[in-house]
N, C-alpha and C positions, 0 to 999 in steps of 0.2 A: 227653382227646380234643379237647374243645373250643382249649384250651390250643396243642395241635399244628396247629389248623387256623390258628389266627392268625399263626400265625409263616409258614407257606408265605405268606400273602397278603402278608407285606413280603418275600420273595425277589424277585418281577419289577422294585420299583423301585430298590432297591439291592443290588448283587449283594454278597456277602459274602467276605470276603477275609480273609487270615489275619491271626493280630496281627503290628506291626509289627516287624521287627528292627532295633536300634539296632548304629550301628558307632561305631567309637573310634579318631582318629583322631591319636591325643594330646595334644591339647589339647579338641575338642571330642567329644560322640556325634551323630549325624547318623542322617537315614534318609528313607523317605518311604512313605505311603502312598496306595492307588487305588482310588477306588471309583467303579462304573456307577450311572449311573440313567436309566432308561427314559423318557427324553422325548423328543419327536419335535420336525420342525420345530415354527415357531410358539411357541414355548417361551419362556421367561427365568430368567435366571438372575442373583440378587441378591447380589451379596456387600459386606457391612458391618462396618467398624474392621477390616480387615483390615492388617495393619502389613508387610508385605513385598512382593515382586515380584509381580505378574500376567501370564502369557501367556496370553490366548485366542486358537485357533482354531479357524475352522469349516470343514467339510467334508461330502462327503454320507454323513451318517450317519443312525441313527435312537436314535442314544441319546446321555448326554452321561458324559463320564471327567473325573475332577477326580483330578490326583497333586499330593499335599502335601508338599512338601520341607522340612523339620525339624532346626535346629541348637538343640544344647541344650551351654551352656555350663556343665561340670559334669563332676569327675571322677570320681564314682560313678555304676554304671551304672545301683544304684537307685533313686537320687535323680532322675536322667533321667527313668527309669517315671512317677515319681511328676509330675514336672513335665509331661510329654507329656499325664498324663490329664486334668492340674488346665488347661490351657494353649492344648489344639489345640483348633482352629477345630470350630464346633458345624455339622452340618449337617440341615438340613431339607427335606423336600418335599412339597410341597402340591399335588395334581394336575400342572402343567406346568409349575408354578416351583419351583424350585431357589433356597433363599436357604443361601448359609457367611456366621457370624458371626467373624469372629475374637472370641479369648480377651482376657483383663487382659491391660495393655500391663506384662508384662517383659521385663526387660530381658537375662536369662538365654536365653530363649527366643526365635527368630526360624524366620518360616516364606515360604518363598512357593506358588507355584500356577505349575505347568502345566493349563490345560482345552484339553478336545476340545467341540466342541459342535457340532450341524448347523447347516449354512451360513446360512439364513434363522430366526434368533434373537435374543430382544433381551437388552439386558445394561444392570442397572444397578448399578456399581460403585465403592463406596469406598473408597480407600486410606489411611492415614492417614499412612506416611513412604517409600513401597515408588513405581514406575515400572510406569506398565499400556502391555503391548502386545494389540491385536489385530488378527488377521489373517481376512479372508476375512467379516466376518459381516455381513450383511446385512439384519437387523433395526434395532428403534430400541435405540441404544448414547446411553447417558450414564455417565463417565466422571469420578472428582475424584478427586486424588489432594494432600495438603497437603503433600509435599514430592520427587515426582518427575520423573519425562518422565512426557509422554503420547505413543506413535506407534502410529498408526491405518494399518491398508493395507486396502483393496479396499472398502468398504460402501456401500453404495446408501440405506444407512433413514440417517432423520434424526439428526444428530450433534450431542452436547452433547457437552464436553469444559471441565474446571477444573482448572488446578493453582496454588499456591499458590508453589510456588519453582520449579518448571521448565521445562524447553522441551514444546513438541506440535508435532507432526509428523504432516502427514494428506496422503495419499500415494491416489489413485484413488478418488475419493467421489460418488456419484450422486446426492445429496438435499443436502437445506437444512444449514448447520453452524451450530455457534455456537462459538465460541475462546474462552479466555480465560485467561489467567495472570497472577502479580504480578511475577513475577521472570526469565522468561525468554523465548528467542526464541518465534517459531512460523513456518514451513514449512511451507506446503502447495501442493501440486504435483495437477495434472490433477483437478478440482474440478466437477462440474457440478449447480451449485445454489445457491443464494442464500448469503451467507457474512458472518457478520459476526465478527472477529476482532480481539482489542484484550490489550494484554501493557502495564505499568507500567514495564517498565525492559529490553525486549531487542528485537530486530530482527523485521520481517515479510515475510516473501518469500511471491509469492502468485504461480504459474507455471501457466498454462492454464487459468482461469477462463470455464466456460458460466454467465454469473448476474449478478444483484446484488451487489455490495461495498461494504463497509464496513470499515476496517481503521482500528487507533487504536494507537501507542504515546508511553507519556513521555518513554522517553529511549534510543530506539535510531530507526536507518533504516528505510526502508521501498523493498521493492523489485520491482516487478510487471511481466508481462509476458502474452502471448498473453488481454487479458481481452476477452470478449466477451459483451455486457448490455446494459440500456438504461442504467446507471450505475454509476459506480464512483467511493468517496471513499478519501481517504487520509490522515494527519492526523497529525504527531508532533512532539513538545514540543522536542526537543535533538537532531535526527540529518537525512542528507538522505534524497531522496527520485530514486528512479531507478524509470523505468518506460521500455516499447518495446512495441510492437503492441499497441493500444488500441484495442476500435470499443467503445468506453463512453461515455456522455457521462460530462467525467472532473474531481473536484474533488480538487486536492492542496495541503496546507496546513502547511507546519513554521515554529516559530517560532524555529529557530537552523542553520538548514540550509541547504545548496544542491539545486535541484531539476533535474534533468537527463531528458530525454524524449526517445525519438529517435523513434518514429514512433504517430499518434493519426488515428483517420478518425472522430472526431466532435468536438463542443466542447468547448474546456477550458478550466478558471477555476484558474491557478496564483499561490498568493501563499508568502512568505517574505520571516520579519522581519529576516534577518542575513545572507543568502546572496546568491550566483548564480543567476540564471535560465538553460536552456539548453536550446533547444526545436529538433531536425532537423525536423520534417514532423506539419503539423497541418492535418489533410483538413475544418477547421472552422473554427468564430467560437473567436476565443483571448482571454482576460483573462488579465494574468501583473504581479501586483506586488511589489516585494520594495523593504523597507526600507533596505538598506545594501549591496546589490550591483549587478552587470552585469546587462542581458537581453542574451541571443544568439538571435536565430532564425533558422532557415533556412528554411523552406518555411510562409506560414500560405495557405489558401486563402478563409476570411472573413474576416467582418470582424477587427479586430485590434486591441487596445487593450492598452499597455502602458505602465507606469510604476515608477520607482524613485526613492528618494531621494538616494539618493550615488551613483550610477554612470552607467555609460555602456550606451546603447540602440545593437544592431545587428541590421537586417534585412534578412536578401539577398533574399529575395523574399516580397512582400505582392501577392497576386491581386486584393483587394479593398480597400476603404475601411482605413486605419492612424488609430491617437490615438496618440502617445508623447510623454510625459513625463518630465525628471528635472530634479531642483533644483540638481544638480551633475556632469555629466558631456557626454559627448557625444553626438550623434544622426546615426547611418550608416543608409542605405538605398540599396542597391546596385538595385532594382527594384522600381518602387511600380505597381502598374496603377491602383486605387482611389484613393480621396480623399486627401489629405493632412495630418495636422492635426501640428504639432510644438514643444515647448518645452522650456527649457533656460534655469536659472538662470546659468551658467556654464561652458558650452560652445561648443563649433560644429556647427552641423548641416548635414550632405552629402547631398542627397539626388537618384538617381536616377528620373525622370517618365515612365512609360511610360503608354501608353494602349488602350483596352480597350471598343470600342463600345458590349458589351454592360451595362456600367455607369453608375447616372445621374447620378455627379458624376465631376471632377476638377479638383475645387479643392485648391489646396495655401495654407495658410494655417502657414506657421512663425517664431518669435521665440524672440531668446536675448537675454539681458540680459547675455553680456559676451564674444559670441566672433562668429566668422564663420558669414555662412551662404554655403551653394555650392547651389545649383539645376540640373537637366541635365533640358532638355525636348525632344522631337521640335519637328522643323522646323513641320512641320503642325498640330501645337497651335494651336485657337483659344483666345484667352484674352485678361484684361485684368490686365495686370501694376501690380501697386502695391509699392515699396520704397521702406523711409525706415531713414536711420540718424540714431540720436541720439549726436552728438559731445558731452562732457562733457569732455573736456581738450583745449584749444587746439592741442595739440601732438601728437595722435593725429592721423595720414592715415590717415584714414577712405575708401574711396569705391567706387560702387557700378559694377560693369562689367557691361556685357550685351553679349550677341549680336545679340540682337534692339533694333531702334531705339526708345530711351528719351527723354523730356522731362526732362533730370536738372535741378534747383532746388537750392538750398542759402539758408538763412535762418539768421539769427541771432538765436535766440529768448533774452536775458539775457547769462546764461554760456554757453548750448546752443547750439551749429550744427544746424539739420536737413537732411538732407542727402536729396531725394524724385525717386523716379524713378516716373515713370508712360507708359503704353505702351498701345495695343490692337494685338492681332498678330494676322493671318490673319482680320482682322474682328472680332473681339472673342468671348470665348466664356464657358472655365470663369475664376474669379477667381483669381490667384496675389497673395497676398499676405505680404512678405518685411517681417521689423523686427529690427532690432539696436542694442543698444547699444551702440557701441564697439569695432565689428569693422566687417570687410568683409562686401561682399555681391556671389556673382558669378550672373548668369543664364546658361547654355553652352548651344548645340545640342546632341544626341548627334550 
């Protein structure tokens, strides 16, 4: 009697189900079994060396369904028997958690998981060669799998996710994540919560971010969009970097890429060792430097500092104070309101001088050591012009033209001509100072 009371008291946590029927489907037997257990919200559920597929999803229920799907390669049926007993996953339950162990890792034997579980529950799950998906659950989820995908839809509780060879994908998430893979991409899309994400050799796409970022890869691109935080980094060893609607303050960093941005409303620090730079609209203070390419910008609204070492610098429009630098290439500025500063080992520099009340300099101060410069200022510019050109071959016509009335000099310093133009216009005001060596030099109205 005693005997029979025990056994009622394990019916409510798992319900009892008949034994399994194996099918044969000539080459393998196959089947699956399902069993309840009585756990409510608030719940977990652990599963360990489990070696195949995962799907969980949550729903409103008040209890949790686990069906195990079972190939067993093997052309006696009762050899099967004997392997399904020696092999299937062990299950336990301990008041509100639910832990499946998987069996010895053979290789005869493979299994995966469908679960049911209520919506607000947490999960911690290892795989060891199998792809977890979960849907809908909204507890704390941690997640590793050593050789599949990970893809995550709908959870609000805090998110850990590892794989070892392949992509994650996290799809509508309301709390803090953490990413991480060796070998593959990661994707995640409508995001609100702090996020740090880092893959050793695949791509990061990160689309509607409410939060903190941080994103790292070695050897893929990186590519963001809709982020909205106090900041966001970005950072990858061999790939480029594209991003668009940004109010982050925003750090992007590849050391073999080109980095392309089209619209930021706060400030940005862009570097790259091999690339292009390419910036539409930066609602901020902009730093962008890059070893061996172009910068392009179109719109900055701060201050603005930029340099390259082998290319060429273009800005259509600087709101405020510009620095631009390159050791080799050219320097364009189709509208400057702010200060001026510009250098060029080997270029020419063109710049447009507009002006801007509410700003406290408009000095323009630029030299190139072996190209022309061109200057374009309002009539009404106050200012005190100084231009000199250093002539170095007797046979270069060198010389300096303005619009504005110039004191032009020329000396013969050795082998050197100096060739100096100095001017106060509309009373004297901000300082313009122009130097080249070996090039022309023009001053224009607009």
């Amino acid at each position: 009697m005693k005997i029979y009371r025990q056994i009622l008291l394990l019916i409510p946590l798992c319900s009892l189900l008949p034994a399994q029927k194996l099918e044969y489907d000539g080459m393998r037997y196959h089947g699956e079994s399902v069993k309840e257990y009585n756990i409510s919200e608030k719940g977990s559920l652990v599963m360990k060396k489990i070696r195949g597929d995962i799907k969980i999803v949550g729903a409103a229920r008040d209890n949790v369904t686990v069906t195990e799907h079972f190939r067993i390669n093997t052309y006696s049926e009762k050899e099967a028997e004997k392997i399904l007993r020696t092999h299937r996953a062990k299950y336990i339950q301990k008041g509100n958690v639910l832990t499946i162990e998987g069996g010895d890792n053979f290789r005869r034997y493979q299994n995966d998981f469908t679960i049911q579980v209520p919506t607000n529950f947490n999960l911690n799950i290892d795989v060891v060669g199998g792809d977890i998906v979960t849907e809908t659950v909204n507890g704390i989820v941690e997640v590793h799998t050593s050789g599949g995908d990970i893809d995550i839809l709908e959870t609000t509780g805090k998110l850990t996710v590892n794989t070892s060879g392949g992509d994650i994908s996290i799809r509508e998430s309301g709390a803090e994540i953490r990413a991480i893979t060796s070998g593959g991409d990661i994707v995640l899309n409508k995001i609100s919560g702090n996020l740090f994400a880092k893959t050793s050799g695949g791509d990061i796409t990160v689309k509607q971010l409410t939060g903190d970022g941080e994103i790292k890869t070695s050897g893929g691109d990186i590519y963001i969009t809709g982020i909205k935080g106090s900041f966001f980094r970005g950072s990858t060893s061999g790939g480029d970097i594209g991003g668009d609607d940004i109010d982050a303050e925003l750090t992007l960093n590849t050391s073999g890429g080109d980095i392309t941005l089209g619209k930021a409303n706060s400030r940005a620090r862009l570097e790259t060792s091999g690339g292009d730079i390419d910036v539409k609209e930066i609602n901020g203070n902009l730093a962008a430097t890059t070893s061996g390419g172009d910068i392009e910008i179109g719109r900055v609204s701060g201050e603005c500092i930029l340099k390259t070492s082998g290319g060429n610098i273009e800005v259509r429009l600087a709101e405020d104070k510009i620095h631009a630098t390159t050791s080799g290439g050219d320097i364009y500025m189709s509208e400057v309101y702010g200060a001026v500063y510009g250098r060029t080992s080997g270029g020419d520099i063109e710049v447009n001088k507009l002006l801007k009340k509410s700003l406290p300099s408009h000095n323009v101060d630029l030299a190139s050591s072996g190209g022309d410069i061109a200057l374009k200022i309002p009539d009404y510019m106050k200012a005190d012009i100084f231009a000199q050109i250093t002539v170095y071959d007797k046979w270069d016509r060198c010389e300096i033209r303005s619009d504005f009335p110039l004191d032009i000099q020329k000396e013969s310093r050795g082998s050197k001509l100096i060739i100096t133009g100095k001017g106060r216009i509309n009373g004297g005001g901000d300082d313009i100072t122009l130097k080249t060596s070996g090039g022309n030099i023009g001053i224009r109205h607009q």
